[in-house]
VOPAGU-2260 file (C-alpha; in pm, 1 decimal, decimal comma):
REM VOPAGU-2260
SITE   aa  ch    i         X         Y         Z
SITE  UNK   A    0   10564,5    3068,2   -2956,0
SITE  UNK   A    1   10350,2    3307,5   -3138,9
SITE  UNK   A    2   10322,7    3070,4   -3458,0
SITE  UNK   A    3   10264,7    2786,4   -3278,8
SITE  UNK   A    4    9936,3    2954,5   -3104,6
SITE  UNK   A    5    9858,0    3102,5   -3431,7
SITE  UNK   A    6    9857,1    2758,3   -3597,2
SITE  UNK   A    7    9706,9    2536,4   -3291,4
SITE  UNK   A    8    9402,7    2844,5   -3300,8
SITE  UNK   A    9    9371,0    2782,4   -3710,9
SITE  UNK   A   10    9356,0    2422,4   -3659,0
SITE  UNK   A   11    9079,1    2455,6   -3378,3
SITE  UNK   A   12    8905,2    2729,9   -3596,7
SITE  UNK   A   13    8872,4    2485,2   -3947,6
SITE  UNK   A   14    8833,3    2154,4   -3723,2
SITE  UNK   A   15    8615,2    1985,3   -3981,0
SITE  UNK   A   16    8255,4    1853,9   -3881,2
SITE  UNK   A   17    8204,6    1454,1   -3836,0
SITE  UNK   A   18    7808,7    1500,2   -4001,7
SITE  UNK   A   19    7778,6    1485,3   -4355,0
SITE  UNK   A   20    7472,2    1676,4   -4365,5
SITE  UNK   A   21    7721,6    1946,5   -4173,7
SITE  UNK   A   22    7900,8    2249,8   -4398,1
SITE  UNK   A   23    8249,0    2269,3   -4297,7
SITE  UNK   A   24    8226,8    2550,9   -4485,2
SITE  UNK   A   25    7909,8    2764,8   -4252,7
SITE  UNK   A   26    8094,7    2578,3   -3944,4
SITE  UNK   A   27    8360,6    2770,9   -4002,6
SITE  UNK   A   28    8217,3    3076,1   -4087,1
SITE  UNK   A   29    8004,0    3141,3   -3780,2
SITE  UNK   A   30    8308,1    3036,3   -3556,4
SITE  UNK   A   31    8484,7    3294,3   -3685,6
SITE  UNK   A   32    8197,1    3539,1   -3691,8
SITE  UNK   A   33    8109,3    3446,9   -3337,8
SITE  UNK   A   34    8457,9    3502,7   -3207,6
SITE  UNK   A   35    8482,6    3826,3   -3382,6
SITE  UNK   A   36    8119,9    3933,7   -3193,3
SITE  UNK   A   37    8227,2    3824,2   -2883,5
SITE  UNK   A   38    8546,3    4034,8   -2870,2
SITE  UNK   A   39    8315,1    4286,7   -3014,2
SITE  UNK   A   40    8056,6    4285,7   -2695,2
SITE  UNK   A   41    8316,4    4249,6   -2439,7
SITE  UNK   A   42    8411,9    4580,6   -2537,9
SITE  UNK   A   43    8052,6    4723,8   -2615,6
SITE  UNK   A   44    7975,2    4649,0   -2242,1
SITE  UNK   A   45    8263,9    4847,2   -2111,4
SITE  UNK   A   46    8129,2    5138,5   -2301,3
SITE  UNK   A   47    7805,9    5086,8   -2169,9
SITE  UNK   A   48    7920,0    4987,0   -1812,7
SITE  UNK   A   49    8121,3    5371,6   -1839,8
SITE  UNK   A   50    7775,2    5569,7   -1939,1
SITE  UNK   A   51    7615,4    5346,4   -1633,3
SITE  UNK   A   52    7385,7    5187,4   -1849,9
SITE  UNK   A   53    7322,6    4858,0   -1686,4
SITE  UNK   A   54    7025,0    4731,4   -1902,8
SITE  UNK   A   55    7267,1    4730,6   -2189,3
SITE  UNK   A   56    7551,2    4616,7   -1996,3
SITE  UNK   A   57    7431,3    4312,5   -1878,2
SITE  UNK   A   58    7241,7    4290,0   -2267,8
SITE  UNK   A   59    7600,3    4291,8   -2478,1
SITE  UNK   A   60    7732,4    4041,3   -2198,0
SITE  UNK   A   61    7380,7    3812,2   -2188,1
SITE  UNK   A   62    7506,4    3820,0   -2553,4
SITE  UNK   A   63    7825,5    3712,7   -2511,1
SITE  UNK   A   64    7730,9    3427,0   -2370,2
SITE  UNK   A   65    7504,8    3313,1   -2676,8
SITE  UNK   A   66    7797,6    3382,8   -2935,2
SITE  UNK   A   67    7976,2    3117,8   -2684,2
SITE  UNK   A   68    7702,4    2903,6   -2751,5
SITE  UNK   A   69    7724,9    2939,9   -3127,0
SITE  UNK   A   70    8082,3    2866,0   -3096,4
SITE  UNK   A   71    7980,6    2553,4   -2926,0
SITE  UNK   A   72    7708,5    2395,2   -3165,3
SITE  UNK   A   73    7944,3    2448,4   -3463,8
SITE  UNK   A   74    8178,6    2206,9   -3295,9
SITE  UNK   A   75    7851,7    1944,5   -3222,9
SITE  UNK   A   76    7779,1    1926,7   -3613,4
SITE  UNK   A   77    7466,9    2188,7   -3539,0
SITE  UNK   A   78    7552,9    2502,7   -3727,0
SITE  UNK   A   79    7238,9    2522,0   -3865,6
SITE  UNK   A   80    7091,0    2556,7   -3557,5
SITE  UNK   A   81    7370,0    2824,4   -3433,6
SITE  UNK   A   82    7316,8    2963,4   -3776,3
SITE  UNK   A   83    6929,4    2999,9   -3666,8
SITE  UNK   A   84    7050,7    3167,6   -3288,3
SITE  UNK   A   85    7290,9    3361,5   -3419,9
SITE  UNK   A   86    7049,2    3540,7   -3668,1
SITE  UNK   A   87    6781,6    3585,8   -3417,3
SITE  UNK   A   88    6974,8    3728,5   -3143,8
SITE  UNK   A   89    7154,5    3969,7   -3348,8
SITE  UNK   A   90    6796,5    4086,5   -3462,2
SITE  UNK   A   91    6676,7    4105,4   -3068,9
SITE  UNK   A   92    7037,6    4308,2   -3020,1
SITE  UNK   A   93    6953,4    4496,7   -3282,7
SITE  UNK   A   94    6607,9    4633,6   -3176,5
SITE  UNK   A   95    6669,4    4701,1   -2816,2
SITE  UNK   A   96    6980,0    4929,7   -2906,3
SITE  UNK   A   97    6863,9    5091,1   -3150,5
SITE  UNK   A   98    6532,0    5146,2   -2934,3
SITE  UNK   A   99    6741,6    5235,0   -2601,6
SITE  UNK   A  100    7014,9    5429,0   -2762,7
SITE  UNK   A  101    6950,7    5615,2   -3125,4
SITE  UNK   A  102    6936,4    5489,7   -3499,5
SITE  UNK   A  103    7228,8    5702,6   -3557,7
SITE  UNK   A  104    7483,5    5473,5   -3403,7
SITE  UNK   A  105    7469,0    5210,0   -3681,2
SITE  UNK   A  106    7329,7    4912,6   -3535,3
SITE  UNK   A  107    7065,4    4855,2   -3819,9
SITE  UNK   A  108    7358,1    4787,0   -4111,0
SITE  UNK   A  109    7401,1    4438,6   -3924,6
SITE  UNK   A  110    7128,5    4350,9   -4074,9
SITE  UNK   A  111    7321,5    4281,4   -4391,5
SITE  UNK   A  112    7544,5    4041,7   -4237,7
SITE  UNK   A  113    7285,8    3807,5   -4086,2
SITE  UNK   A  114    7092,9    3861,3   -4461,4
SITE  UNK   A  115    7459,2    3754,6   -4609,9
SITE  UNK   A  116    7500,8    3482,4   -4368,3
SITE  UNK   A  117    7157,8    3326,4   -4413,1
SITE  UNK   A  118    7209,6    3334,3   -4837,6
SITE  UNK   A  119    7544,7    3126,4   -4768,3
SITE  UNK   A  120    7356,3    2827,0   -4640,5
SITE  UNK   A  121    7353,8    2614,3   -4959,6
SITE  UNK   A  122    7039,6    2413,9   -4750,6
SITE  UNK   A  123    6813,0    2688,4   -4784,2
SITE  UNK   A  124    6589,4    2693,2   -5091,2
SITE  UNK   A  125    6659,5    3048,3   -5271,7
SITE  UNK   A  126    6282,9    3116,4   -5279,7
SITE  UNK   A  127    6297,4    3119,9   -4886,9
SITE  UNK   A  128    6567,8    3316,3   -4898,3
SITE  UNK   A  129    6359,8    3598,1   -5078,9
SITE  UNK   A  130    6126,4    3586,9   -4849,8
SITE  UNK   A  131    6388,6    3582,5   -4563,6
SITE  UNK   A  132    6534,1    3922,6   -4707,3
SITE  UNK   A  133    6127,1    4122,7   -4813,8
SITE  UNK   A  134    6110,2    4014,5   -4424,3
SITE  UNK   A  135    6437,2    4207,5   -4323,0
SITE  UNK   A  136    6308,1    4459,8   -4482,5
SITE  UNK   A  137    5984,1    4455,3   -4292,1
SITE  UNK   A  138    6155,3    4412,9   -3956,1
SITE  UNK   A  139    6411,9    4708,2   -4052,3
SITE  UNK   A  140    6117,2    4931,0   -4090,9
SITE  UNK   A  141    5943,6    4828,4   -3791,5
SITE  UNK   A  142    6239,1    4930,7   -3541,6
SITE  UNK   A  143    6286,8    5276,2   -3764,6
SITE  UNK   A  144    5910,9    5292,2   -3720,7
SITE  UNK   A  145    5881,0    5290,2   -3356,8
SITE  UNK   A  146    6226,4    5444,3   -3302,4
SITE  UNK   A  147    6049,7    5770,2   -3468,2
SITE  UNK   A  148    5706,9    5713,2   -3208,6
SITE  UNK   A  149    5935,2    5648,3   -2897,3
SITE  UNK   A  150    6035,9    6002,3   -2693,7
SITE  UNK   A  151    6379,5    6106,6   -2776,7
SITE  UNK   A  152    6631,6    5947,3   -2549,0
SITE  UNK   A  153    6896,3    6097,7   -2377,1
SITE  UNK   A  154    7206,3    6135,9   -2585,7
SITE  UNK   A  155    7514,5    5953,1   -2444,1
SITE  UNK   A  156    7758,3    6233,0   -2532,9
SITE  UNK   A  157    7946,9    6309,7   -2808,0
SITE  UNK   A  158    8266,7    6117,9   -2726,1
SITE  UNK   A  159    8077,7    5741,5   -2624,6
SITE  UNK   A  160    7884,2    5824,0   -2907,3
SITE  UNK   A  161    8143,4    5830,6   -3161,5
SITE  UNK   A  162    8339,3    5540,4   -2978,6
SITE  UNK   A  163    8028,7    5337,8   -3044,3
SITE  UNK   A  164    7977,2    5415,1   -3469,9
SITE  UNK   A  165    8350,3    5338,5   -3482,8
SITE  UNK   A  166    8335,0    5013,4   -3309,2
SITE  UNK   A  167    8010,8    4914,2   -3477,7
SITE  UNK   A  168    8160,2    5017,5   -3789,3
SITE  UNK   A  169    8463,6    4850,3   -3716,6
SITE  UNK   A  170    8216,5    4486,0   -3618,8
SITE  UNK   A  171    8013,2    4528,5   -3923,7
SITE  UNK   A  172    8316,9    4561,0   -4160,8
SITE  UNK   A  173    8483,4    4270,6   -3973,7
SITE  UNK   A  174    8199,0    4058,2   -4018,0
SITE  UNK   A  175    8130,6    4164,8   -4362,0
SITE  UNK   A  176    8473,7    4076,8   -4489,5
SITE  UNK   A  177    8450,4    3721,7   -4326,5
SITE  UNK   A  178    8158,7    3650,8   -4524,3
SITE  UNK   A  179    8298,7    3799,7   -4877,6
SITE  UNK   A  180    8613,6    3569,7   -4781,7
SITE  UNK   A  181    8395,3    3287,6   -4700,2
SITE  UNK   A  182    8194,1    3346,8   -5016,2
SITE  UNK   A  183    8495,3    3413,3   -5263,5
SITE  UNK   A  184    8677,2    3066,3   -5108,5
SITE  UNK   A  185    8350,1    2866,9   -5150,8
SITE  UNK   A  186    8384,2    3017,1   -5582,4
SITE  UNK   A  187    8734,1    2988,6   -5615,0
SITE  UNK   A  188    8730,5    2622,6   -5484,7
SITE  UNK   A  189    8402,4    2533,0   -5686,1
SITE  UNK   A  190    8527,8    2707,5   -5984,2
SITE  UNK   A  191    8869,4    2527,8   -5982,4
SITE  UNK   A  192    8618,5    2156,4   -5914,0
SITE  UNK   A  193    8480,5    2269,5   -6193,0
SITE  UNK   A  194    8841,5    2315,9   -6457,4
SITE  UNK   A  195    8939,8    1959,2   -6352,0
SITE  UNK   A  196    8625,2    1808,1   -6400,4
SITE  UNK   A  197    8660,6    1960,9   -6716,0
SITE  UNK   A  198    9001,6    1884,8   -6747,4
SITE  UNK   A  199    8925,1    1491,5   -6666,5
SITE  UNK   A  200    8624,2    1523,1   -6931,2
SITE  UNK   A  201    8853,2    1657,3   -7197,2
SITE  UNK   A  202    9153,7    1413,8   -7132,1
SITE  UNK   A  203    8839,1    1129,7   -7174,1
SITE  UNK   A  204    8723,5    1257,5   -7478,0
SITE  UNK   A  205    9105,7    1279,0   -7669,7
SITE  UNK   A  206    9262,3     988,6   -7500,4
SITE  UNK   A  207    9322,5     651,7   -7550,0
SITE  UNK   A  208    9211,7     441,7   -7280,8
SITE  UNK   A  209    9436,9     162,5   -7376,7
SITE  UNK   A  210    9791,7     326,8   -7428,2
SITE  UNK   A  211    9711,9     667,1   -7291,8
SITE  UNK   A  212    9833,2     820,7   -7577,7
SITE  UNK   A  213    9596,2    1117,2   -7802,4
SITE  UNK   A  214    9290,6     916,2   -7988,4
SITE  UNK   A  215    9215,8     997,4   -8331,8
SITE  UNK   A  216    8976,8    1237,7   -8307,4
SITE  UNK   A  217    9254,9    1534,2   -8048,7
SITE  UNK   A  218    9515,0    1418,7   -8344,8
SITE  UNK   A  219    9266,0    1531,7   -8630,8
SITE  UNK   A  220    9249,4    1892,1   -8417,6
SITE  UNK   A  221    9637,0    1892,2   -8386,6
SITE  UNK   A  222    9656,9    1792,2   -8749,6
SITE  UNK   A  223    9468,2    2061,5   -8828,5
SITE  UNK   A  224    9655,6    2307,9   -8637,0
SITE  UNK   A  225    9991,5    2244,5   -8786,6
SITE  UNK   A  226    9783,1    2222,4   -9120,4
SITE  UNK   A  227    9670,4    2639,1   -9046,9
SITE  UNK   A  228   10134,2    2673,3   -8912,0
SITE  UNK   A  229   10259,4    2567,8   -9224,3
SITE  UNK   A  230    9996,1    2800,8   -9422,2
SITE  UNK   A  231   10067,0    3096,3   -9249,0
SITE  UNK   A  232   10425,6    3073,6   -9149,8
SITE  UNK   A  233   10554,2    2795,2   -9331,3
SITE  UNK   A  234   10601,4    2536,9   -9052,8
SITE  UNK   A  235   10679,3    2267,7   -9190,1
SITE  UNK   A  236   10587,0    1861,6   -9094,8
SITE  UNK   A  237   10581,5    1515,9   -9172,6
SITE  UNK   A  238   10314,7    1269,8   -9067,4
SITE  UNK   A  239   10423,7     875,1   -9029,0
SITE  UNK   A  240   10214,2     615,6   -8979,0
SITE  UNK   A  241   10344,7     310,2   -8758,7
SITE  UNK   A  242   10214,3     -24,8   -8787,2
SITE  UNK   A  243   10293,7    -322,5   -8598,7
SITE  UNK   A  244   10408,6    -655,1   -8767,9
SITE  UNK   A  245   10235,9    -989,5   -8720,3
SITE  UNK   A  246   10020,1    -848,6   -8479,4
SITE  UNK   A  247    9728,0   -1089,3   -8485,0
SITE  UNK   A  248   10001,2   -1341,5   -8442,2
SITE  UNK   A  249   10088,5   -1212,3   -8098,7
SITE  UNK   A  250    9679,1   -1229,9   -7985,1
SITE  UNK   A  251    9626,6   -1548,3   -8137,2
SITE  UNK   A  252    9906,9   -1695,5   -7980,3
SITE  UNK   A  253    9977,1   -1486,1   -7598,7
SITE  UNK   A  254    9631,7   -1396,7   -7612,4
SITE  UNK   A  255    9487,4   -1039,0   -7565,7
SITE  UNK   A  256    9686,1    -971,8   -7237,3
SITE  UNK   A  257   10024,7   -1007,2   -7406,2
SITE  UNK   A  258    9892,4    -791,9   -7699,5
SITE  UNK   A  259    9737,5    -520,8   -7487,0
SITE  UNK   A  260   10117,3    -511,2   -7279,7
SITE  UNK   A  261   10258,2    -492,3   -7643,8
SITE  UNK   A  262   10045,6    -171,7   -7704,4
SITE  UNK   A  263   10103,8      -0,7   -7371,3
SITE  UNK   A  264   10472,0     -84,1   -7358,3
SITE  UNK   A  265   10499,0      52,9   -7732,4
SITE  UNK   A  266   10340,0     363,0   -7662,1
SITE  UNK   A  267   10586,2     436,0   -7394,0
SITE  UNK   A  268   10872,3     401,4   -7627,5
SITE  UNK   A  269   10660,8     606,9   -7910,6
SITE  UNK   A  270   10542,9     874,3   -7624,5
SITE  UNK   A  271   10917,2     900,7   -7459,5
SITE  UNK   A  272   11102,5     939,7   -7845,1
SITE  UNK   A  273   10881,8    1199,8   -7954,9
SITE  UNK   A  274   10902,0    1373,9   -7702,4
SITE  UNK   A  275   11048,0    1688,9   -7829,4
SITE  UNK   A  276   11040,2    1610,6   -8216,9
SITE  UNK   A  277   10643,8    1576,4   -8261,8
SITE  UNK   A  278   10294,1    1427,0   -8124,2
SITE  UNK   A  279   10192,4    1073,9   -8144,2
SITE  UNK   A  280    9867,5     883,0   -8141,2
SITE  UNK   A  281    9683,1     566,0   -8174,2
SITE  UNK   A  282    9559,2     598,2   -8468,1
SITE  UNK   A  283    9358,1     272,9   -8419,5
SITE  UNK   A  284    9387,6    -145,7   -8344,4
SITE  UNK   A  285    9798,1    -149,7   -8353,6
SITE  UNK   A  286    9845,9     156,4   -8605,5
SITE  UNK   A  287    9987,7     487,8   -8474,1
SITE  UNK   A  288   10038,0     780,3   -8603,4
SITE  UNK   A  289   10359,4    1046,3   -8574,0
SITE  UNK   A  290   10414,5    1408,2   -8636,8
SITE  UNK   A  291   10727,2    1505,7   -8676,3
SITE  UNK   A  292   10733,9    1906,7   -8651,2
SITE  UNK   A  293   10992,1    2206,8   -8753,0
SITE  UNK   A  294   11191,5    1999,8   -8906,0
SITE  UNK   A  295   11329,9    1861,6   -9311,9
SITE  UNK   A  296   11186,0    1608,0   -9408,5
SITE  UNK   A  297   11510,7    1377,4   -9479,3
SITE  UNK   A  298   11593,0    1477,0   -9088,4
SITE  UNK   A  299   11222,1    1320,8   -8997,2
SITE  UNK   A  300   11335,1    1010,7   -9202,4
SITE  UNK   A  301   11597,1     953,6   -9016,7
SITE  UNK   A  302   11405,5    1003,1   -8714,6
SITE  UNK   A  303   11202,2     760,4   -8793,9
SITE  UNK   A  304   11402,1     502,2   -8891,4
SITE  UNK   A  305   11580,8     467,5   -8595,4
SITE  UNK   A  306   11257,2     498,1   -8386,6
SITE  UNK   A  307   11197,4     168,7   -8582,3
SITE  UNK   A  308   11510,9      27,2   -8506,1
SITE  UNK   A  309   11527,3      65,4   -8137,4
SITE  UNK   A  310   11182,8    -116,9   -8140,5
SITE  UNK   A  311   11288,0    -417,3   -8334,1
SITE  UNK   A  312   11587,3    -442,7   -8044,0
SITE  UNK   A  313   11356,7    -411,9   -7747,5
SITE  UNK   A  314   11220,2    -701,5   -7594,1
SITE  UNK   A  315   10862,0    -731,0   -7458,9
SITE  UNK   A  316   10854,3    -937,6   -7152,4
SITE  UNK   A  317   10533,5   -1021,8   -7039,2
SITE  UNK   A  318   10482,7   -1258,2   -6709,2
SITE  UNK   A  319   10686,4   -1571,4   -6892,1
SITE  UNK   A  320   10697,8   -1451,6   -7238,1
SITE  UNK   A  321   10917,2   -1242,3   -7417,1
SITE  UNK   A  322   10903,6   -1111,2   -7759,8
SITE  UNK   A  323   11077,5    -887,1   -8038,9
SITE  UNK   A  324   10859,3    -761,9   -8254,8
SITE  UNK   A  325   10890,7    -516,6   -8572,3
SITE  UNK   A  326   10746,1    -245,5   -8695,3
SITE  UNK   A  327   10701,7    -105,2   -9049,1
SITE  UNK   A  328   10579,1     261,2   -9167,3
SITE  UNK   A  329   10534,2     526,0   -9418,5
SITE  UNK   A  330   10569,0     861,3   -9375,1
SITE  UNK   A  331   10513,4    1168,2   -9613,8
SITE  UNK   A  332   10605,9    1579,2   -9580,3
SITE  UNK   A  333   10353,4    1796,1   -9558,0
SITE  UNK   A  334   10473,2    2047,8   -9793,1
SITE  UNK   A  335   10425,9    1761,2  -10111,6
SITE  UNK   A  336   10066,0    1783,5  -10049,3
SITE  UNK   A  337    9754,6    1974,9  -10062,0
SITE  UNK   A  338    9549,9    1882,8   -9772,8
SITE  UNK   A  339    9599,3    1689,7   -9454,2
SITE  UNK   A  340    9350,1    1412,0   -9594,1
SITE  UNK   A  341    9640,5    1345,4   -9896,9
SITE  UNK   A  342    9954,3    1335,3   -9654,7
SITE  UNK   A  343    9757,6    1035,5   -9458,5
SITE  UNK   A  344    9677,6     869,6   -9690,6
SITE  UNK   A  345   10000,4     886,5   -9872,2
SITE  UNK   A  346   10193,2     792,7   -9541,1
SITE  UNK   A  347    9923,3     494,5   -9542,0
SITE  UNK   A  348   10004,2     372,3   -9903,5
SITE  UNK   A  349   10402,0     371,9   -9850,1
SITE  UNK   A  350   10349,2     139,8   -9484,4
SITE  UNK   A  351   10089,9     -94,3   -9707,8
SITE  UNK   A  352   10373,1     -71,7   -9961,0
SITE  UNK   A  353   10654,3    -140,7   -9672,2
SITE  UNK   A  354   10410,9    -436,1   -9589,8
SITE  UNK   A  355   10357,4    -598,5   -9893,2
SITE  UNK   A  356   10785,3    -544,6   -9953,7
SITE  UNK   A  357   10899,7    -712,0   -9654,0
SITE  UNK   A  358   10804,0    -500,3   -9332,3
SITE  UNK   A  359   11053,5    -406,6   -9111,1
SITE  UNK   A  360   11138,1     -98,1   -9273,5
SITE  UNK   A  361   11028,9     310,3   -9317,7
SITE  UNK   A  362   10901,6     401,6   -9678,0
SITE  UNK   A  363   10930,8     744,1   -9748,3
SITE  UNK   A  364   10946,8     711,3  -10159,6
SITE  UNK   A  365   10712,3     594,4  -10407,1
């Protein structure tokens, strides 16, 4: 029963606004902020009502009553305006207790949460925001000014008194907390907009848009990594590059759809097998290019080799086509080179060789 009121209150609490000039965000916010005031006065006027203090009876429940009315406007897609009410009436609370009763009985520090509320509406310039606080400051001075002028009044004892710093204390940490909640939720989810756009931004940059598979330019910074493993730990790869046969054939005579489901269904078979052994990419038009990682070079050979025979004995159906196609490549170890520039294009010399000897096959010997 208990969870089921707890839930049915957090759905009515982050009910989302219908306006899209509305924050969700500040709706939620001052509901929360006006619910916690409004428990918050209910028992302020009992303390009052106890020291027979009418004025400010009837002045925390008059109050009341506009925190209800906050509540209400942030369900009418007008927080901004219960934004605006809430501010002011906290500053008209704040003046005529701190006038009636004492400055000692920390009614001022709410000050800070109507100066933190009114920075969290992203609609308000920050230069009016400055001026918003320098005139906090003004108006803080002001009550303090003629608090000091006003005759002394009459203490409401020592045990009302220190009921009323601990509930205001109590409020103003309450509040405060909502808002550093409210702040840190509005960062974390902004900050975490901000990876994935990054994320999406990155994936654009060093993918294929085709085939999905790395582009040339994130296999050049992967080359280059397991360039720096083998030199300082010996890490040792091979680099194959995969070329389909007859190619142009397959535009020229399906046209480009058949040859762009040729490419896509490929890289699925090239993505899926490597999975494990190495990275792949398209290296460009129907080339690709394979790493084959931690492993002998004989083993990557082998690898390879049946990579190249499990393509020859798939078939490529496209709408009422279907194809077998072939594939030929070279590939060369790392460790027989210098540089990452020589093991390409020594992988690219044995698949021209492999082209100009047949195709169909994996050269891994000059």
């Amino acid at each position: 029963m208990g969870t089921k009121l707890w839930e049915k209150f957090k759905e009515i609490i982050y009910k989302d606004v219908s306006r899209e000039s509305e924050s969700n965000d500040l709706s939620v916010l001052l509901r929360c902020m006006a619910i916690a005031e409004i428990l918050y006065l209910i028992l302020l006027s009992g303390i009052m009502a106890y020291l027979n203090d009418g004025f400010l009876c009837l002045t925390a429940v008059f109050n009341v009553g506009i925190m209800a009315a906050v509540l209400i406007l942030t369900y009418e897609d007008r927080s901004i305006v219960g934004m605006y009410l809430y501010i002011i009436v906290n500053h008209v609370f704040i003046a005529i207790y701190c006038l009636r009763t004492d400055w000692k009985y920390y009614y001022a520090p709410m000050i800070l949460v109507c100066i933190m509320l009114f920075y969290f509406n992203a609609r308000v310039s920050m230069k009016t925001k400055v001026y918003y606080s320098v005139g906090e400051a003004v108006f803080t001075a002001a009550v303090l000014g003629v608090a000091n002028m006003l005759p002394m009044n009459p203490s409401v004892g020592e045990g009302p008194g220190s009921l009323i710093v601990i509930l205001n204390i109590l409020i103003l940490t309450t509040l405060s907390s909502l808002e550093a909640y409210a702040y840190s939720l509005k960062y974390t989810r902004n900050e975490e907009k901000i990876i994935q756009y990054n994320k999406k931004l990155e994936d654009m940059v060093s993918t294929d848009a085709l085939t999905g598979l790395w582009n040339r330019r994130a296999m050049n910074e992967h080359l280059s990594l397991l360039e720096n493993g083998f030199r300082k730990h010996q890490k040792n790869f091979a680099v194959a590059i995969l070329d389909i046969d007859f190619f142009k054939k397959v535009n020229d005579t399906y046209g480009h759809g058949m040859g762009d489901y040729v490419l896509k269904s490929l890289s699925s078979i090239l993505k899926e097998t490597m999975e494990g052994l190495g990275s792949v990419a398209r290296w460009g038009g129907e080339e690709f290019l394979l790493t084959f990682e931690e492993m002998k070079f004989d083993e990557a050979v082998r690898k390879m080799d049946a990579l190249r025979e499990h393509i020859a004995a798939h078939e490529f159906a496209f709408k009422d086509v279907n194809l077998h196609l072939t594939v030929t490549g070279g590939i060369e170890d790392y460790s027989m080179t210098d540089s990452i520039d020589a093991v390409i294009t020594k992988a690219d010399e044995r698949l021209y060789a492999g082209k100009t000897g047949g195709r169909n096959r994996i050269v891994s010997r000059d």
